[in-house]
C-alpha positions as CSV (number, residue, x, y, z in Angstrom):
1,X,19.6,3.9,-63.1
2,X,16.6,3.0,-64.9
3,X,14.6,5.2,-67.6
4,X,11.8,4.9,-65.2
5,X,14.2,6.6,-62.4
6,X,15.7,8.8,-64.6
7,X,12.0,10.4,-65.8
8,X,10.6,10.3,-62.0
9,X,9.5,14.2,-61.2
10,X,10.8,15.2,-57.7
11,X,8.5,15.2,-55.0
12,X,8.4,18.8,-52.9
13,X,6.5,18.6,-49.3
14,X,4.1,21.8,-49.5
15,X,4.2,23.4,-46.7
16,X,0.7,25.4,-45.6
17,X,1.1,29.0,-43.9
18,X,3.1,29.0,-40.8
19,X,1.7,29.9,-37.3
20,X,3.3,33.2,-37.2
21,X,1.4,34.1,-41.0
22,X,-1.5,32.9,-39.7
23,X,-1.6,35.0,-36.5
24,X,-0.3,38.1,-38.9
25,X,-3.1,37.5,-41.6
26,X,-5.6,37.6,-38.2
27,X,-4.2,41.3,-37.1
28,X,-4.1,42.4,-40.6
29,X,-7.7,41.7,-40.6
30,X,-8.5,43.0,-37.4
31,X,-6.8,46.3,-37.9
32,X,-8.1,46.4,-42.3
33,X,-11.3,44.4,-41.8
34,X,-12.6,45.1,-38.5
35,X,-12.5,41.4,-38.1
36,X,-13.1,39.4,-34.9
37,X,-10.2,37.3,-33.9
38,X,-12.1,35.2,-31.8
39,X,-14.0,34.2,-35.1
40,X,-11.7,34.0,-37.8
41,X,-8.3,33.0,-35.8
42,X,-10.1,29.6,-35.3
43,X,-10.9,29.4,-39.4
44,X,-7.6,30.1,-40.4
45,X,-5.9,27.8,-37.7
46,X,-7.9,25.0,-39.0
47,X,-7.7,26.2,-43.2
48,X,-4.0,26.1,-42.3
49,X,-4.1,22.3,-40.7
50,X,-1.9,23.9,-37.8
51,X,-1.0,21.2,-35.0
52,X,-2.3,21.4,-31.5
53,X,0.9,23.1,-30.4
54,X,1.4,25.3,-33.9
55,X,-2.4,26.4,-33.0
56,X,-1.6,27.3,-29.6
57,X,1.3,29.4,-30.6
58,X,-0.2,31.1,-33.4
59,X,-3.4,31.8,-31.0
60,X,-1.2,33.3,-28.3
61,X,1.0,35.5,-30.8
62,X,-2.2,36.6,-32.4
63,X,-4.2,37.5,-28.8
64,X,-0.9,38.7,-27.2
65,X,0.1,40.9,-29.6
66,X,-3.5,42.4,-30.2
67,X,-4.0,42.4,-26.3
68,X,-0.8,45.2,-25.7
69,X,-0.3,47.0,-29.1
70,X,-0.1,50.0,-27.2
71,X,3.0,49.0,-25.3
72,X,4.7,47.5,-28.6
73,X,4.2,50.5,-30.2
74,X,5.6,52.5,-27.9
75,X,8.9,50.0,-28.0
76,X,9.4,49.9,-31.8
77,X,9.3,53.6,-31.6
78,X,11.8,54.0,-29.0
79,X,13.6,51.3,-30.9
80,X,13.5,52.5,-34.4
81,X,13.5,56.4,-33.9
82,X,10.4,56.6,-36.0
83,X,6.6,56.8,-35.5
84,X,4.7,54.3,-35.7
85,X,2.6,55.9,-37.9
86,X,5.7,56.7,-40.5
87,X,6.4,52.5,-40.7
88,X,4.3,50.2,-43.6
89,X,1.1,49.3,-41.8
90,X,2.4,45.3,-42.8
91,X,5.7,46.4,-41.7
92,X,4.8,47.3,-37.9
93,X,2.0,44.7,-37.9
94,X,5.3,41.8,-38.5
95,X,7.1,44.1,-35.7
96,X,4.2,43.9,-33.3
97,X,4.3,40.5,-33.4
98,X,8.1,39.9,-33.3
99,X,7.8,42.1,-30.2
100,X,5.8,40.2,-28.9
101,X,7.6,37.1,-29.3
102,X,10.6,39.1,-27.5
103,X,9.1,40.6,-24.7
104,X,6.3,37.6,-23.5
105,X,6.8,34.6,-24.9
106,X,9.5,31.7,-24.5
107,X,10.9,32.2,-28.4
108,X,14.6,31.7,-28.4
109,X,16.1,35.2,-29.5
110,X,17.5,33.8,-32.4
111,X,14.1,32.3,-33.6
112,X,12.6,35.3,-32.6
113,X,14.4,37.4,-34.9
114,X,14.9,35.3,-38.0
115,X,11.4,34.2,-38.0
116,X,10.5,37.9,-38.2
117,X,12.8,38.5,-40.8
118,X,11.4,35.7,-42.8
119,X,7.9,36.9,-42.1
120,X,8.5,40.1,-43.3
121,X,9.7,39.0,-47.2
122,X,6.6,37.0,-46.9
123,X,4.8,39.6,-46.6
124,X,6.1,41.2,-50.0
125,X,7.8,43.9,-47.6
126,X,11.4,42.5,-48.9
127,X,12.5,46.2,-48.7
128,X,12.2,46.3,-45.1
129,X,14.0,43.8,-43.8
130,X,17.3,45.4,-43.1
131,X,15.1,47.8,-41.2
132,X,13.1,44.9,-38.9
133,X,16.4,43.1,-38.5
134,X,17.9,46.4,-37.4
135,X,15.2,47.0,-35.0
136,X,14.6,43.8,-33.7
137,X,18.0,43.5,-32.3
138,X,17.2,46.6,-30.3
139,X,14.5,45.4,-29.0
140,X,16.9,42.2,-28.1
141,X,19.3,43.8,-26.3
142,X,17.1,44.6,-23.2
143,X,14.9,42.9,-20.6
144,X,11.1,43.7,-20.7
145,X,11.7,45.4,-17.3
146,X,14.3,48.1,-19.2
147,X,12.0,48.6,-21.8
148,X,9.0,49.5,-19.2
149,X,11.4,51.9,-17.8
150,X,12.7,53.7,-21.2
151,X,8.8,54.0,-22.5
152,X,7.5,55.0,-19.6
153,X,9.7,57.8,-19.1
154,X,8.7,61.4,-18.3
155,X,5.2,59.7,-18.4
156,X,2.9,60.2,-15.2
157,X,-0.9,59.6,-14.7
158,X,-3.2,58.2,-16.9
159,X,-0.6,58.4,-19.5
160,X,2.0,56.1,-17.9
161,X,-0.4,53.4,-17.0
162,X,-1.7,53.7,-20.5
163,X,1.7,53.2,-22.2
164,X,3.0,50.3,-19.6
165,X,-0.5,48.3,-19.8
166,X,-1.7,48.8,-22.7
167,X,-5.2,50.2,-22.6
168,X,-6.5,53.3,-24.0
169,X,-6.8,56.5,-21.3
170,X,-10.1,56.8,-21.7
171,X,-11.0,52.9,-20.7
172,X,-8.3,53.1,-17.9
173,X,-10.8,56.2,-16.3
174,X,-13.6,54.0,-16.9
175,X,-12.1,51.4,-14.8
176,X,-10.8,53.4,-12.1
177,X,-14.3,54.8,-11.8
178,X,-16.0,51.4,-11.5
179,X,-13.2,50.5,-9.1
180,X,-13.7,54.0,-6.9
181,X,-17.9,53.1,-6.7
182,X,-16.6,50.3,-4.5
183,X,-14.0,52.4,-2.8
184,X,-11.3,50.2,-4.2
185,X,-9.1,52.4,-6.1
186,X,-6.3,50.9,-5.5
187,X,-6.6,47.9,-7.5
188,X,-6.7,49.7,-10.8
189,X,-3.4,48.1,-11.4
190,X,-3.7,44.7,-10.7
191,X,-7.0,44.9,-12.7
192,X,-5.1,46.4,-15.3
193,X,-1.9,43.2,-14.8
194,X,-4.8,41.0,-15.0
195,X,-6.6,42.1,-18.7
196,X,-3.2,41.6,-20.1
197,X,-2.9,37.8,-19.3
198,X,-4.2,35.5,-21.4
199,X,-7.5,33.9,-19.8
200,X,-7.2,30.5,-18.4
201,X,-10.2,27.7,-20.2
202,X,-13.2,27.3,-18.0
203,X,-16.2,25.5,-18.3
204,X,-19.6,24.8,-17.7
205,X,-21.3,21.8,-16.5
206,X,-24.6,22.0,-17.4
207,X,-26.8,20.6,-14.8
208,X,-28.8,17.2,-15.3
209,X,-26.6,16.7,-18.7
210,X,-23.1,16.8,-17.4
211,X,-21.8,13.3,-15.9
212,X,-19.3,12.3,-13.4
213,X,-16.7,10.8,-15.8
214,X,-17.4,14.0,-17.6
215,X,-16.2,16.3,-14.4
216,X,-13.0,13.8,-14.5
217,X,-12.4,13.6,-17.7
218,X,-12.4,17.5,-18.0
219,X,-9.0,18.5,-16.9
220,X,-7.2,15.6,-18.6
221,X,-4.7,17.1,-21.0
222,X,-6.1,16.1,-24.4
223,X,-3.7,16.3,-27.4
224,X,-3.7,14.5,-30.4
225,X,-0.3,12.2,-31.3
226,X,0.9,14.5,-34.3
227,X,0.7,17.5,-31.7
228,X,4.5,18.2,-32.4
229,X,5.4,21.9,-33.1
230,X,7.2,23.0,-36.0
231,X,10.6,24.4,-36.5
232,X,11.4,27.9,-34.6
233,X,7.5,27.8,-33.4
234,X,8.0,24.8,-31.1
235,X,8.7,27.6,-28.1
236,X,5.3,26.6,-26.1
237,X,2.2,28.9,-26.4
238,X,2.1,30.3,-23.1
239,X,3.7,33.5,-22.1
240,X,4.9,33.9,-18.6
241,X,2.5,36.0,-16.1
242,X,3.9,39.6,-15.7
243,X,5.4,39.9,-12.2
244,X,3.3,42.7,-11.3
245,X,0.6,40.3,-12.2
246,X,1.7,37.0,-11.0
247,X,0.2,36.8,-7.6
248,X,-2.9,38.4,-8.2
249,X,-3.4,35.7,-11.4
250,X,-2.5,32.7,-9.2
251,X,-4.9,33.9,-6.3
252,X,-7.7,34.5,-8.7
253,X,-7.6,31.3,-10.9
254,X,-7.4,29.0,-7.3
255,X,-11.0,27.5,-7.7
256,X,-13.9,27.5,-9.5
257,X,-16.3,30.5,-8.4
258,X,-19.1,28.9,-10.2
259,X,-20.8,25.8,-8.5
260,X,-21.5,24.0,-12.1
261,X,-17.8,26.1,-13.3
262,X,-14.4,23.8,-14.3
263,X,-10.8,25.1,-14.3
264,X,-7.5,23.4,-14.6
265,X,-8.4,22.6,-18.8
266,X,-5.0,21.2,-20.8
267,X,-5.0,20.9,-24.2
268,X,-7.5,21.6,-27.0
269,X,-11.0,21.8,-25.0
270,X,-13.3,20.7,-28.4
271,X,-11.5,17.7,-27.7
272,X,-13.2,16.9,-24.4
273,X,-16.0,14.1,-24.4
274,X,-17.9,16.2,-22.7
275,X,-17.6,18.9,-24.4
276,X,-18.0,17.1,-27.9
277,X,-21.2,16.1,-26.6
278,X,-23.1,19.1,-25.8
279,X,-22.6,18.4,-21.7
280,X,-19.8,20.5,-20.8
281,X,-19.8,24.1,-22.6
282,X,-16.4,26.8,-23.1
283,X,-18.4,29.9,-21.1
284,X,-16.5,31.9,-18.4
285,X,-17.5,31.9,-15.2
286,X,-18.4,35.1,-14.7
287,X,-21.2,34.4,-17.4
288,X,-22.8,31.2,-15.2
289,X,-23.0,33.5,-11.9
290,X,-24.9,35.8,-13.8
291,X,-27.7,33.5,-15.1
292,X,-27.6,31.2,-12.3
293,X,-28.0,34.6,-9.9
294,X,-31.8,34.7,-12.1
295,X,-32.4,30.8,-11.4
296,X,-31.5,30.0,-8.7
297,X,-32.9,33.5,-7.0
298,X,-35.8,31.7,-6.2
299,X,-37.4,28.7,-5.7
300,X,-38.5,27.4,-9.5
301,X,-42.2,26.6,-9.9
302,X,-43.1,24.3,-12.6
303,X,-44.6,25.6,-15.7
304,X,-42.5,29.1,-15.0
305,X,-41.8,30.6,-18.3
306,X,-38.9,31.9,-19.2
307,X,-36.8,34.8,-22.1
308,X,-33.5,35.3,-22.7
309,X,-33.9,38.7,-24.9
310,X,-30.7,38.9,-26.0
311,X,-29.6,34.9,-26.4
312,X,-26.8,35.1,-28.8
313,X,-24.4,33.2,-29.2
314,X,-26.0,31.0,-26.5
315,X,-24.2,30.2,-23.7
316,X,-26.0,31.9,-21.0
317,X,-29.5,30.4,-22.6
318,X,-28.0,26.8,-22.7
319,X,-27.3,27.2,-18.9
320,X,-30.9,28.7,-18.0
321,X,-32.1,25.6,-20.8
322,X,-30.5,23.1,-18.2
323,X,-32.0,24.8,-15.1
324,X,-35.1,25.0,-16.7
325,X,-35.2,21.4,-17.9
326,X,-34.5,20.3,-14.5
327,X,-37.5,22.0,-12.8
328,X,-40.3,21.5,-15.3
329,X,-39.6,25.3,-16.7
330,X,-39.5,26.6,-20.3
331,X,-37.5,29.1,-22.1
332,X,-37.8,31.5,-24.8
333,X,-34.7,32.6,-26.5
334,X,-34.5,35.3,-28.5
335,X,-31.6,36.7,-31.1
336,X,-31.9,39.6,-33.3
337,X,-28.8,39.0,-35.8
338,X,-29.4,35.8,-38.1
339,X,-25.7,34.1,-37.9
340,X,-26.3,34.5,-33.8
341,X,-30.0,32.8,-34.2
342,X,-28.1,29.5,-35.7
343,X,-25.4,29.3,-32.8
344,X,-28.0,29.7,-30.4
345,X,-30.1,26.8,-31.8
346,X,-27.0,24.7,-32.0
347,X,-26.2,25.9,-28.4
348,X,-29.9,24.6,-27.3
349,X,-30.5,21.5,-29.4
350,X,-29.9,19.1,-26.6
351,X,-32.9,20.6,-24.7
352,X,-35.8,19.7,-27.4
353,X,-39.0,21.0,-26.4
354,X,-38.6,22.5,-23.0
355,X,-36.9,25.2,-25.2
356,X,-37.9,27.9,-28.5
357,X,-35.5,29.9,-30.3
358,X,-36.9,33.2,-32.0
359,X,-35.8,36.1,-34.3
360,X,-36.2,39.4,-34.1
361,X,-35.4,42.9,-32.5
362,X,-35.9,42.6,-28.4
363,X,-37.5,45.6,-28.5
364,X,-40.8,44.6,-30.0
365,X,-41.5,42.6,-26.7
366,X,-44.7,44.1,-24.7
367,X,-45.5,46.1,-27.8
368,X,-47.8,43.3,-30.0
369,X,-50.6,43.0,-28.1
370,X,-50.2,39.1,-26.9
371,X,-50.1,39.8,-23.1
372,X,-47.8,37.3,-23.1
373,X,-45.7,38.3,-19.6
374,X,-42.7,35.5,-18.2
375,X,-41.4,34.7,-14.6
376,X,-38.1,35.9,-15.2
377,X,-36.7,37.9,-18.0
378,X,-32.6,37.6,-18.6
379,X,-31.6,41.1,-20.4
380,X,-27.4,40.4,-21.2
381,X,-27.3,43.5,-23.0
382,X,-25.3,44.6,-25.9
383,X,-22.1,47.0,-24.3
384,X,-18.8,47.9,-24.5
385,X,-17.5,44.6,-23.6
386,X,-14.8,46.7,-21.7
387,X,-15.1,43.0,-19.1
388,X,-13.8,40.9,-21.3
389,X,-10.9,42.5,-22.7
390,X,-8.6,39.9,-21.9
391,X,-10.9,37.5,-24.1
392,X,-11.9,39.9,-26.9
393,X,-8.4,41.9,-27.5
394,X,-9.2,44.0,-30.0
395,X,-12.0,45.6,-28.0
396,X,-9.8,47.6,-26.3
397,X,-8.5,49.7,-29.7
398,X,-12.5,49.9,-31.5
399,X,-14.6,51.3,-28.7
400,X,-14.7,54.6,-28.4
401,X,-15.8,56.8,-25.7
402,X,-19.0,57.6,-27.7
403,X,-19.8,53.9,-28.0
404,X,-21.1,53.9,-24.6
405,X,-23.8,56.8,-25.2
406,X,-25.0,55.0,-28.2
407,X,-25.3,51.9,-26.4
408,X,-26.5,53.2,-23.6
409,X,-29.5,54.5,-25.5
410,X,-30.3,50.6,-27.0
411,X,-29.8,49.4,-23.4
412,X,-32.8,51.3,-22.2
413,X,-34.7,50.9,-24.6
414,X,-34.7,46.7,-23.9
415,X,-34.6,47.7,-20.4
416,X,-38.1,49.1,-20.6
417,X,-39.2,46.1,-23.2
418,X,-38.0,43.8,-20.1
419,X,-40.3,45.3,-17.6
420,X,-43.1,44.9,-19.9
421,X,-43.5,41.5,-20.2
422,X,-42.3,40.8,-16.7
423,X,-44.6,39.0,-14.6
424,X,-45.9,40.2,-11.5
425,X,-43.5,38.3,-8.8
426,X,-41.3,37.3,-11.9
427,X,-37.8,38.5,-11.4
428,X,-35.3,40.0,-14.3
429,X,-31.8,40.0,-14.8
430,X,-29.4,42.9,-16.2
431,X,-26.3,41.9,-16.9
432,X,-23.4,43.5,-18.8
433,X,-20.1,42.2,-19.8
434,X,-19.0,46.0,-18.7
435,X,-18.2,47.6,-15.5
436,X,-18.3,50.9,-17.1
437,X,-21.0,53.1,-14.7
438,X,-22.8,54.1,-17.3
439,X,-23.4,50.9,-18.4
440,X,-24.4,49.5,-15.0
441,X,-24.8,51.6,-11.8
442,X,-26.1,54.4,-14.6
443,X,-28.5,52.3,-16.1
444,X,-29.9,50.2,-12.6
445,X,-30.6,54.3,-10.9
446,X,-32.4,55.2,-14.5
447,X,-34.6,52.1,-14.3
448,X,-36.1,52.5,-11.1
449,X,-36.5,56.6,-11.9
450,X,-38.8,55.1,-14.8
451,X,-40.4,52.3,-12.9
452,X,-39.9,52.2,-9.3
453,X,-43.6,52.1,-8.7
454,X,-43.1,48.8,-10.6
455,X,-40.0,47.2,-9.8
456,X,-38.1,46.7,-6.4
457,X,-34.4,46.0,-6.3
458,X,-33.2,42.3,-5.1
459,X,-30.4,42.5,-3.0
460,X,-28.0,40.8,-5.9
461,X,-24.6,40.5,-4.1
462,X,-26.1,38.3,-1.8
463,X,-27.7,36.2,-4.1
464,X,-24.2,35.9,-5.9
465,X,-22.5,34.8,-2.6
466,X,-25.6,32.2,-2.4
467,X,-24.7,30.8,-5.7
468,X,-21.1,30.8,-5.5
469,X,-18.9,28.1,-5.0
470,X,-16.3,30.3,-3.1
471,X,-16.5,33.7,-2.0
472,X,-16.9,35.9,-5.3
473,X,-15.7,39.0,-3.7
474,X,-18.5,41.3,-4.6
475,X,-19.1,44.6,-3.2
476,X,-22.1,44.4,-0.5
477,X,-25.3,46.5,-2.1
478,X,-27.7,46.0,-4.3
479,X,-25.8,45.1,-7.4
480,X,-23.1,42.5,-8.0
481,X,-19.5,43.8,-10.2
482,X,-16.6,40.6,-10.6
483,X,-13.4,41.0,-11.5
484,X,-11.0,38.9,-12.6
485,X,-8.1,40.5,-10.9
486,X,-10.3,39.0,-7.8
487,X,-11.8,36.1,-8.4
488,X,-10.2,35.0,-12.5
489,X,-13.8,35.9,-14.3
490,X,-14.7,38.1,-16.9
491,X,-15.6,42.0,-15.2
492,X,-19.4,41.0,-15.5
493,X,-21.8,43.2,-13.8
494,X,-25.5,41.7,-12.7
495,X,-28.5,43.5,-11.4
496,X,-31.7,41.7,-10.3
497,X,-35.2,43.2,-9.9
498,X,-38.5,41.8,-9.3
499,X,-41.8,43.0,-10.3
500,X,-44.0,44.1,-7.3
């Protein structure tokens, strides 16, 4: 051996945080930091140079676990004889997600409960792990389907359905409330089945932008050659549909509902052409109904001007943008919150001067003096989100019952900014991402109290149907409420009036 071997230092590989830290740094931050794990699951996937197929797991373990935190809870107690509120916040965080793992994914047993193991000396909880190891083979030793029946026992009501599905009481009324103003009550559970699944990509095509090859290239799985997963996280990222769920998923996520809407994405969607390019946009569907039910309403004039109040983060605007474009209209966007104003600009750039992107509180509008007044006004108001809980998982655990009065309040208030700078003939959308009455029906029966003399209600439902691709299953009257135990969108709500 030569001195030169001899003296050679040994090379180490440095591994960077696995998927299963990464998706317990995001809860840990959602729970301490009132983080946003749409936002910061993304960063840290990408600070920890996670594969396609690492990302995917650590996205799903991270959403999952936030998504029914309820219904893990309610296992590690039965498992572990202990509240959950006697374990180490880190402690029950590593749990939560090893449950997870367990109960809805395709980890190997084994994996499951080493990796959790590991995870929790990682953590710097090294005292615990006899206690996690202990609990997770509990949690082993039955099917999901026991452990539904062992939480949920001597439950009955609100209280069962809370602890089996996951959502709080108090949003569980909301929905069956919204559900029993269409006379469907009994869907609350399959509308319940359905938040808990993990929402299926779709896409926008904006018009005159988006290209044929685009559309084919669209549902090509896209994954990048080092796309390997790693070790015990190479299980796939996709949990299996709930049974109770299963049918109404697959019915709902058939077909597009949207005309300009794409389904069927594989792989990492930034890595679509046409999505790279500005042509094809990540928006649900349920979002492209509602500003395509103010568009395409009525026939476009040229020179019609147009305001999104509420624009961030931009993908309704870039979809009224195209529509606009197309028919010689312009738009007005407008964002209160800075970091929103700079996504909405990068969600318009492709549309130059047909569009203008503004700051400042919605509110002001009618109120300067300009007489400035637009053909049709989109209000996507801030609310609850209680719609999108299958995308926004967290939502679920920080909204509060008295979150809806507050908001209720702001939502009137750019109600009545709408109407004043409404145009006589010029039509405006209200749309919530909330089916939650007060939000919707509530706030559609105070408007026309305040100004009936000035506004007349558009038969909305039928302008859905008109716009849809397939039948969105909307209630008949003068509103329009989607599901996506129905149809596979977002619960988005959509009112149209015009201006007599």
């Amino acid at each position: 051996m030569s001195p030169h071997q001899q003296h050679r230092p040994e090379t180490r590989t440095v591994r960077g945080p696995s998927a299963r830290r990464v998706a317990f740094d995001v809860i840990r931050a959602v729970q301490v930091d009132d983080a946003y794990a749409n936002l910061l699951l993304p960063t840290r996937i990408r600070r920890a140079a996670l594969s396609a197929r690492d990302a995917g797991f650590a996205t799903e373990l991270a959403y999952g676990t936030i998504r029914m935190i309820g219904r893990y809870d309610a296992v590690v107690e039965a498992a572990s004889g202990r509240k959950v509120g006697n374990v180490e916040a880190d402690v029950l965080d590593v749990l939560r997600l090893g449950v997870h793992q367990l109960l809805a994914m395709r980890t190997p047993t084994h994996a499951a409960v080493s990796a959790t193991v590991e995870l929790t000396r990682e953590v710097g909880a090294h005292r615990a792990t006899g206690f996690v190891n202990a609990v997770m083979r509990k949690v082993a030793a039955r099917t999901p389907e026991e452990w539904d029946t062992e939480i949920t026992r001597g439950l009955s009501g609100d209280e069962l359905l809370a602890t089996r599905w996951s959502h709080p009481a108090w949003v569980i009324a909301s929905l069956r409330d919204a559900l029993a103003a269409e006379r469907s009550r009994d869907e609350l559970v399959a509308l319940l089945a359905a938040d808990d699944v993990a929402p299926r990509v779709q896409l926008a095509a904006l018009p005159g932008l988006a290209t044929e090859a685009d559309l084919r290239t669209a549902t090509t799985a896209v994954e990048p050659v080092d796309a390997e997963p790693q070790g015990d996280d190479a299980t796939g990222s996709e949990p299996p549909v709930p049974a109770e769920a299963a049918d109404v998923v697959a019915d709902a996520d058939a077909l597009p509902v949207s005309p300009v809407g794409i389904r069927g994405v594989t792989g990492d969607p930034a890595r679509v052409p046409g999505i790279a390019a500005g042509r094809l946009r990540v928006q649900d569907e349920g979002s492209q109904l509602a500003a395509l039910a103010l568009s395409r309403s009525s026939e476009i004039q040229p020179g019609e001007r147009w305001l999104d109040l509420c624009a961030g983060p931009g993908g309704k605007a870039a979809l009224l943008a195209a529509e606009a474009a197309q028919a010689g209209a312009t738009l007005v966007a407008n964002e209160l919150v800075p970091a929103r104003v700079g996504l909405v600009r990068k969600a318009l750039a492709a549309f130059g001067d047909t569009v203008s992107v503004v700051e400042g509180d919605a509110r002001r509008y009618g109120q300067d003096g300009s007489g400035v007044r637009y053909d049709r006004v989109l209000l996507d108001a801030p609310c609850t989100g209680l719609g999108a809980l299958r995308r926004r998982p967290e939502a679920r655990w920080r909204k509060v019952p008295e979150d809806v009065q507050e908001l209720a309040v702001l939502q009137t208030e750019l109600l009545d900014a709408a109407v004043r700078v409404l145009a006589p003939g010029g039509t405006l959308a209200y749309v919530t991402c909330s089916p939650h009455l007060a939000e919707t029906r509530g706030q559609v029966d105070a408007l026309m109290r305040r100004h009936g003399d000035l506004l007349e209600q558009v038969d909305t439902a039928s302008v859905v149907r008109s716009v849809a691709a397939r039948d969105p299953q909307v209630a008949d009257g003068m509103t329009a409420q989607l599901w996506p135990h129905r149809v596979g969108t977002d619960a988005m709500f959509i009112a149209l009036f015009r201006r007599r």
